[in-house]
C-alpha positions in Angstrom: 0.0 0.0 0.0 1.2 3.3 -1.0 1.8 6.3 1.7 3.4 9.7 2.1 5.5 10.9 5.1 7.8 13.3 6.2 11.1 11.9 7.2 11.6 9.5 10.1 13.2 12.3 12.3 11.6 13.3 15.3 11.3 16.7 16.3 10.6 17.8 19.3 8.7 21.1 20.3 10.4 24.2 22.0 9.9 26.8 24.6 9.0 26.5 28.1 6.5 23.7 27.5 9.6 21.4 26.1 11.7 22.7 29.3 9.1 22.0 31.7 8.6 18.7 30.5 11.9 17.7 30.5 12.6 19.1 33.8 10.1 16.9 35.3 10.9 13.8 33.2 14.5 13.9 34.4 13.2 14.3 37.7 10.9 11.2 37.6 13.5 9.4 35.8 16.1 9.9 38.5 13.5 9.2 41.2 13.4 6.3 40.0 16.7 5.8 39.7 17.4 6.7 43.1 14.7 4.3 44.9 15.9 1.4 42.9 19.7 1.9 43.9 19.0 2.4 47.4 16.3 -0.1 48.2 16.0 -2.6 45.4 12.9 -3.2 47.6 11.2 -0.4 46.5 10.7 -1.4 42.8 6.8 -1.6 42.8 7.2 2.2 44.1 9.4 2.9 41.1 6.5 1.5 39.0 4.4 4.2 39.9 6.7 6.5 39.3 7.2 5.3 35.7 3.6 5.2 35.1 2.9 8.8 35.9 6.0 10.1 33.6 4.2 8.5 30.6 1.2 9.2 28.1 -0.2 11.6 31.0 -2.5 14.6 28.2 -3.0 11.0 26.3 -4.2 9.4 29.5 -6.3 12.9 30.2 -8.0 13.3 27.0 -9.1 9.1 27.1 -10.8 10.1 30.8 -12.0 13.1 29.4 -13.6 11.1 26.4 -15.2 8.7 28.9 -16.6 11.6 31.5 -14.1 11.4 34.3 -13.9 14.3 35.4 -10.5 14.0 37.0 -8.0 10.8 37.0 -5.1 10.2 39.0 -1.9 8.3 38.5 -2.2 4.7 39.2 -1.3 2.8 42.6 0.8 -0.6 42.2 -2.9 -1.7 43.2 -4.3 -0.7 40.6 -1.5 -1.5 38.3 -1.9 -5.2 39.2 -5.7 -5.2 39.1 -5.0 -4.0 35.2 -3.1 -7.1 34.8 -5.8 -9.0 36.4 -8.6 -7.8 34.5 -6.5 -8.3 31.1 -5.4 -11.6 31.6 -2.0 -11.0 30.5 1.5 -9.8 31.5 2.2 -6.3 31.4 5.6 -5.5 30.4 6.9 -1.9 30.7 10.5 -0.5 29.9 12.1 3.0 31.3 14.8 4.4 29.8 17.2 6.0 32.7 19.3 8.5 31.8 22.2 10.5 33.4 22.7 14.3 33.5 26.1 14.9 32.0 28.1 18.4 31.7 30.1 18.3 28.2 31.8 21.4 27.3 30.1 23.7 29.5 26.6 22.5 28.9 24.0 19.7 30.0 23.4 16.8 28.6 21.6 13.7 28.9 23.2 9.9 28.2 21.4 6.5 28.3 22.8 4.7 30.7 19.9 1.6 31.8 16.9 0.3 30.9 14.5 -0.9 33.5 11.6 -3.9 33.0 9.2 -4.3 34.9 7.2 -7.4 34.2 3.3 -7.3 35.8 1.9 -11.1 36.1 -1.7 -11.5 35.7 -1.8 -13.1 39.3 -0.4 -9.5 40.1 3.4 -10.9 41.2 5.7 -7.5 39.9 9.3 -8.8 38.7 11.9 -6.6 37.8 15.3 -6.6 36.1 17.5 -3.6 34.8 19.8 -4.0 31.7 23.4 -2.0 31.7 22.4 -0.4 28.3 26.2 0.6 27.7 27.9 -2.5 28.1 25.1 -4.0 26.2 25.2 -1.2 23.2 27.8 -1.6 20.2 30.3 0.7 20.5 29.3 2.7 17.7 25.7 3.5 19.1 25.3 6.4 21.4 22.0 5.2 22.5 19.4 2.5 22.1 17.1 5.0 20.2 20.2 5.5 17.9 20.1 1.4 17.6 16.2 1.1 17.3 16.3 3.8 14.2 18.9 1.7 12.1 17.3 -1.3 12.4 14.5 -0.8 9.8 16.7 0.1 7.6 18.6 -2.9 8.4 16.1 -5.3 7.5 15.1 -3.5 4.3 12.3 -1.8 5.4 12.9 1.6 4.8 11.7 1.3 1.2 9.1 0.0 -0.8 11.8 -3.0 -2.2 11.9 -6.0 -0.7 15.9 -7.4 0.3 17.0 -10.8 1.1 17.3 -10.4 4.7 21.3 -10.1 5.7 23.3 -11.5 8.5 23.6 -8.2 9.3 20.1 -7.6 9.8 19.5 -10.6 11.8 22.2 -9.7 14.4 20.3 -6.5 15.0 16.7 -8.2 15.8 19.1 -10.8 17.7 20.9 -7.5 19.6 17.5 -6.1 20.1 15.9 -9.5 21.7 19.3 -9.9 23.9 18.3 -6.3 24.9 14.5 -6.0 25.8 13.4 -9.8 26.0 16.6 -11.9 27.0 16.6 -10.2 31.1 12.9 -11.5 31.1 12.5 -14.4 29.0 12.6 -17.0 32.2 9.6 -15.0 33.4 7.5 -14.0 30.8 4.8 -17.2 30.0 5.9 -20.5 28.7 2.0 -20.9 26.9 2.5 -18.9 23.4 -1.4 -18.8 23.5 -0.8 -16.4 26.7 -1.0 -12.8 26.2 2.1 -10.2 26.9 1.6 -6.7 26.4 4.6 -4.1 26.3 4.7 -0.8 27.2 7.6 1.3 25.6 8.9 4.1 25.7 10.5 6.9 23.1 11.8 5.2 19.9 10.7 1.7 21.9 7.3 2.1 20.4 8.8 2.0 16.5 10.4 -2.0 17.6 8.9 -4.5 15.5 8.6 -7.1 18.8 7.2 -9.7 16.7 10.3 -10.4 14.5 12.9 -10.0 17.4 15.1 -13.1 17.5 16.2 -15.4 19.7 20.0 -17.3 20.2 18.1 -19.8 18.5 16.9 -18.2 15.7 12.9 -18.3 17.0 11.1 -15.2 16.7 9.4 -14.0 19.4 5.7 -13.9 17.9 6.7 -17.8 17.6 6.5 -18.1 21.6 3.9 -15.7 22.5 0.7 -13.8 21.4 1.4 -9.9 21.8 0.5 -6.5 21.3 1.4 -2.8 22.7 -0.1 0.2 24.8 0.7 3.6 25.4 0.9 3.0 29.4 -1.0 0.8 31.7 -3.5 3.4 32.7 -4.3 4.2 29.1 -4.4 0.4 28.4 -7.2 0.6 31.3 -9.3 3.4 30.1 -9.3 2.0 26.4 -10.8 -1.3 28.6 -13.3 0.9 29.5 -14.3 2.0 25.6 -14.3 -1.6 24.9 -17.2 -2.5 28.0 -19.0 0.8 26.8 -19.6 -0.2 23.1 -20.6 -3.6 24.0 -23.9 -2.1 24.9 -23.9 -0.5 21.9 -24.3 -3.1 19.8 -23.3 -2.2 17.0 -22.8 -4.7 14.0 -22.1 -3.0 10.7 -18.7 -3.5 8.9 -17.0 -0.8 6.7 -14.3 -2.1 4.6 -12.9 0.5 2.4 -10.2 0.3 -0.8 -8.5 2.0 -3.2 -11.2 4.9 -3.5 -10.4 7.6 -6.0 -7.3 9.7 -4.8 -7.8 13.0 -4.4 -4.8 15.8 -5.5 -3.4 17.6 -2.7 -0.9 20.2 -1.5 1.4 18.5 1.0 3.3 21.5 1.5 2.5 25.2 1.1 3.9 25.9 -1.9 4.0 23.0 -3.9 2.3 22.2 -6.6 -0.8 20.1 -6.2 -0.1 16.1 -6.2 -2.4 13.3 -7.2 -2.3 10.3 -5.5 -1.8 6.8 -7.2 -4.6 4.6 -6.9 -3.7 1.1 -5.2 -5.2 -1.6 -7.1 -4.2 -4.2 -4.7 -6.2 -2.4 -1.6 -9.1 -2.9 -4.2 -8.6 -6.8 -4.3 -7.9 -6.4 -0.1 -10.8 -4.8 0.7 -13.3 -6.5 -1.6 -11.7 -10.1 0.0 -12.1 -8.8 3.5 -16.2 -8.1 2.7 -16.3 -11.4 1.7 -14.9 -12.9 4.7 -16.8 -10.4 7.0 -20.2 -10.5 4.8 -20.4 -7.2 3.5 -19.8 -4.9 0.9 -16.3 -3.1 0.3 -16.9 0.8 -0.4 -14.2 1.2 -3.3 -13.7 4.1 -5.8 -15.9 6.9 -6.6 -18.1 5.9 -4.0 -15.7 5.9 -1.1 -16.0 9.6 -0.8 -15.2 10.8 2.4 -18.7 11.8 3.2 -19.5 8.6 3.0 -16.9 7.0 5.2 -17.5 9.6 7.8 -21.4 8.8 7.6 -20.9 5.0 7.8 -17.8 4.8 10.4 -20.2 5.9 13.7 -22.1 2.7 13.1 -19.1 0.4 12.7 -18.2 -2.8 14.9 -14.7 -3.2 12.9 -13.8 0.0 10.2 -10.9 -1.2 7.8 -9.5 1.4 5.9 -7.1 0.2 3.1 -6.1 3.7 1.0 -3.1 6.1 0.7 -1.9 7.9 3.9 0.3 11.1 5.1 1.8 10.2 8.0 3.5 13.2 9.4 6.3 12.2 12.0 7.4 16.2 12.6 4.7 17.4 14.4 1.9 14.2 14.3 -1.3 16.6 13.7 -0.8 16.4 10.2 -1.3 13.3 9.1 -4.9 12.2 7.2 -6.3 9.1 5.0 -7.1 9.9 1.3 -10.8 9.1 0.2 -12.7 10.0 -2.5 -13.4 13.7 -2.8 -16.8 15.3 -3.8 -17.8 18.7 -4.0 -18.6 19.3 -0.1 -15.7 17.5 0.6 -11.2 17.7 0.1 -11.7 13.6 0.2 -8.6 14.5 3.4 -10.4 12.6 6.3 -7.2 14.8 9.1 -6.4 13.9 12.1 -8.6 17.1 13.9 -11.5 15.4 11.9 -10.7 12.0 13.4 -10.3 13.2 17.0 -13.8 15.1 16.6 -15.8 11.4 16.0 -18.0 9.8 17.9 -17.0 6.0 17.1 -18.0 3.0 19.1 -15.9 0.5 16.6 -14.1 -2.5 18.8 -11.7 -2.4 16.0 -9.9 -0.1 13.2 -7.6 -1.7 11.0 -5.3 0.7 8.9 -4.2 -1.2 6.2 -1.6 1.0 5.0 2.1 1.9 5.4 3.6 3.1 8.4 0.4 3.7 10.0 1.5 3.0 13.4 4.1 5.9 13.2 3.6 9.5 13.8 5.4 12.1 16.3 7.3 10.6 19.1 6.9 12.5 22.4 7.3 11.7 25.9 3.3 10.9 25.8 3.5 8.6 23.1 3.1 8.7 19.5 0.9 11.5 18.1 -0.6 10.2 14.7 -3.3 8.3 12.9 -3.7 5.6 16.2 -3.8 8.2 18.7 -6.8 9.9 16.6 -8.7 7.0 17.1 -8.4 6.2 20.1 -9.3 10.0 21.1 -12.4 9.0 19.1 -13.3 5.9 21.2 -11.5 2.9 19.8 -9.9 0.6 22.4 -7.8 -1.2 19.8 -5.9 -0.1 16.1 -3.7 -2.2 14.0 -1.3 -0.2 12.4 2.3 -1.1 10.4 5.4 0.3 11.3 7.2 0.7 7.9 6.6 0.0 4.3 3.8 -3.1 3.4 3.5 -4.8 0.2 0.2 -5.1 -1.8 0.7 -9.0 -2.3 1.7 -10.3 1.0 -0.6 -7.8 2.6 -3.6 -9.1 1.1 -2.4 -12.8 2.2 -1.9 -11.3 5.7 -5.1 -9.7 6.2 -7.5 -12.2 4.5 -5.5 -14.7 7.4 -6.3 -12.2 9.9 -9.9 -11.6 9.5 -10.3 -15.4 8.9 -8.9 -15.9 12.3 -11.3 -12.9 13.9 -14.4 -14.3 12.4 -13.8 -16.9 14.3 -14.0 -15.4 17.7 -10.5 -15.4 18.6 -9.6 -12.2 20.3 -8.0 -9.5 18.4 -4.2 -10.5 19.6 -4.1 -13.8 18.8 -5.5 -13.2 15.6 -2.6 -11.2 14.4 -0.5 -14.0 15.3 -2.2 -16.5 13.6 -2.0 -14.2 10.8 2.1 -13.5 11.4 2.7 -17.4 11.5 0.7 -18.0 8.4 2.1 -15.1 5.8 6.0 -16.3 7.7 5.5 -19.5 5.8 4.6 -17.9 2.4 6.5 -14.9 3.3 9.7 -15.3 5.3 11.0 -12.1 5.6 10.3 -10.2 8.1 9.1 -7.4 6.1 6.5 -9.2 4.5 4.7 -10.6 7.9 5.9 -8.0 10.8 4.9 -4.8 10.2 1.8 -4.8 11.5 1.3 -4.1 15.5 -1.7 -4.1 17.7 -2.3 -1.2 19.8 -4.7 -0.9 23.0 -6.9 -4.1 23.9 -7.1 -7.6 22.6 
């Protein structure tokens, strides 16, 4: 599937916002530095303190969504009924960092990560990861080592590579990093859920193809997805309970409608969209499986989307995106246009729905991606959820037309059966790795929120 973006650096804002921020982050970050040095004891402490330095106007704006008129940072209590009440294990990572002075001014140098690992019995395990012995020597930071890898694994294009040796010692470095400290603890039953919680350039990992000594990837041994924190993972629950009293049965499946023409950047001249045949065949194979009818071309204007999608149990979208990783507000999906409407459904738009879908699938590249921040990722995902979804599948680079179509025809298969959300992804993952065997082809895609 085709899709515009900016380029994958991440800028973040200025002023006094950006310096109170990171004034407080440090703080946090050191807090729980501190409490873990002195009193190893205190680690479920440290927890909390993690959990309110993350996703906090993301965590607002879900409460806000759901009437709550004020919300508070989670108690370990609370942390471990979230476990409880998901039947999984919760797995969050902190990066700690030190305050250095170098040539007169401050700066700040990975030096740990921390894991905590949340059972669904509600044990809290913990481990911390000496990120400089465990770095190569020519990486300054894990988020330095996170950005090369898709580019490692040929994923920072539309071609597809024979995955190198290269390439495969980076997923292996990156498992040896964020898995290896907790693999005797996280759950020996791969149909067992495990649900990680990252941090910074964390959330752009592909978990699913990290490798193990042996060469298994980790979506082999367990079913998993991603959240923004554990509170938001809690309050997108809370979405999911709501709209089952909604009831709400319809399925909109949307492909290849007719591009619009755009300006992506004042300026510039305006740019036509290609159409993407292969989103066509996607979506009209999807209706099939789901019995409905795909909205493709001239009909999937965006006035018609935006009419259907409030009535929606599972919305699929599979048509050209912007994704805009500078500032995140940017980004939109490209529908049809007509004359009361561009055909550029934005994220301001998105945020501004009422939706009670259990599901939105965007079938399209790097969907998952947006504007990191110290409260999450600001893109297409994050516009949903602010609109009431409690789960979004998104891809985290480049996906093909062909093995895409495989992968999502697998994955609705799965779903119409009743299997929750998570598992089937990886019944979908283990299926296209068969036809597909690089990890480009099968691992791009991520769930985000609830199962």
């Amino acid at each position: 599937m085709a899709t515009f973006f900016m380029p994958l650096n991440y800028v973040r804002a200025d002023g006094n916002r950006l310096k109170n921020y990171l004034k407080n982050t440090l703080a946090l970050v050191q807090s729980q530095n501190v409490l873990v040095f002195q009193n190893p004891n205190k680690i479920e402490v440290a927890l909390e303190i993690s959990e309110r330095g993350r996703a906090r106007a993301f965590v607002e704006l879900l409460a806000r969504r759901l009437g709550l008129s004020t919300i508070n940072p989670p108690t370990t209590d609370q942390i471990k009924q979230v476990a409880k009440q998901q039947n999984a294990t919760l797995v969050e990572y902190s990066l700690i960092t030190n305050e250095l002075a170098i040539n007169g001014k401050h700066q700040t140098q990975e030096s740990e990560l921390f894991i905590w690992v949340i059972k669904p019995t509600g044990e809290i395990l913990f481990r911390r990861v000496d990120l400089k012995k465990m770095l190569p020597k020519e990486n300054n930071s894990l988020a330095d080592f996170i950005n090369q890898t898709p580019m490692a694994i040929g994923t920072s294009n539309r071609s597809i590579i024979p995955i190198t040796s290269h390439a495969k010692e980076k997923l292996k470095k990156l498992y040896e990093i964020l898995i290896h400290p907790i693999s005797d603890i996280l759950p020996t039953n791969p149909d067992e859920h495990v649900i990680f919680i990252p941090q910074g350039e964390l959330f752009l990992v592909p978990f699913a193809a990290l490798q193990n000594a042996q060469g298994k990837y980790l979506i082999e041994n367990h079913t998993i997805s991603t959240a923004p924190s554990i509170q938001a993972l809690d309050l997108l629950a809370q979405f999911k309970q709501r709209h089952k009293r909604q009831k709400t049965q319809d399925v909109l499946v949307v492909g290849n409608p007719i591009m619009p023409t755009v300006v992506l950047k004042p300026g510039d001249k305006p740019h036509q969209f290609s159409p993407i045949p292969g989103a066509e065949q996607e979506a009209k194979a999807i209706a099939t499986i789901m019995n409905t009818q795909a909205l493709t071309g001239k009909a999937a204007t965006e006035i018609e989307v935006v009419q259907r999608i409030p009535k929606a149990r599972i919305i699929h979208l599979a048509t050209n995106t912007y994704i805009d990783t500078m500032q995140g507000f940017k980004s939109f999906l490209a529908f049809a246009p007509s004359a009361s409407s561009d055909g550029l459904l934005t994220i301001d738009e998105i945020n501004n729905l009422q939706l009670y879908a259990e599901l939105v699938v965007l079938s399209s590249s790097q969907t998952a991606l947006g504007r990191i921040t110290g409260d999450g990722v600001i893109g297409l995902s994050r516009a949903f959820f602010a609109a009431g979804v409690p789960s979004v599948i998104g891809s985290l680079w480049y996906v093909s037309n062909q093995s895409t179509l495989f992968f999502m025809t697998e994955f609705y298969k799965n779903l119409r059966e009743n299997t929750d959300k998570a598992t089937a992804l990886r019944q979908a993952m283990l299926a296209t790795m068969k036809k597909y065997p690089h990890p480009m082809e099968w691992a791009a895609f991520t769930l985000i929120g609830v199962s």
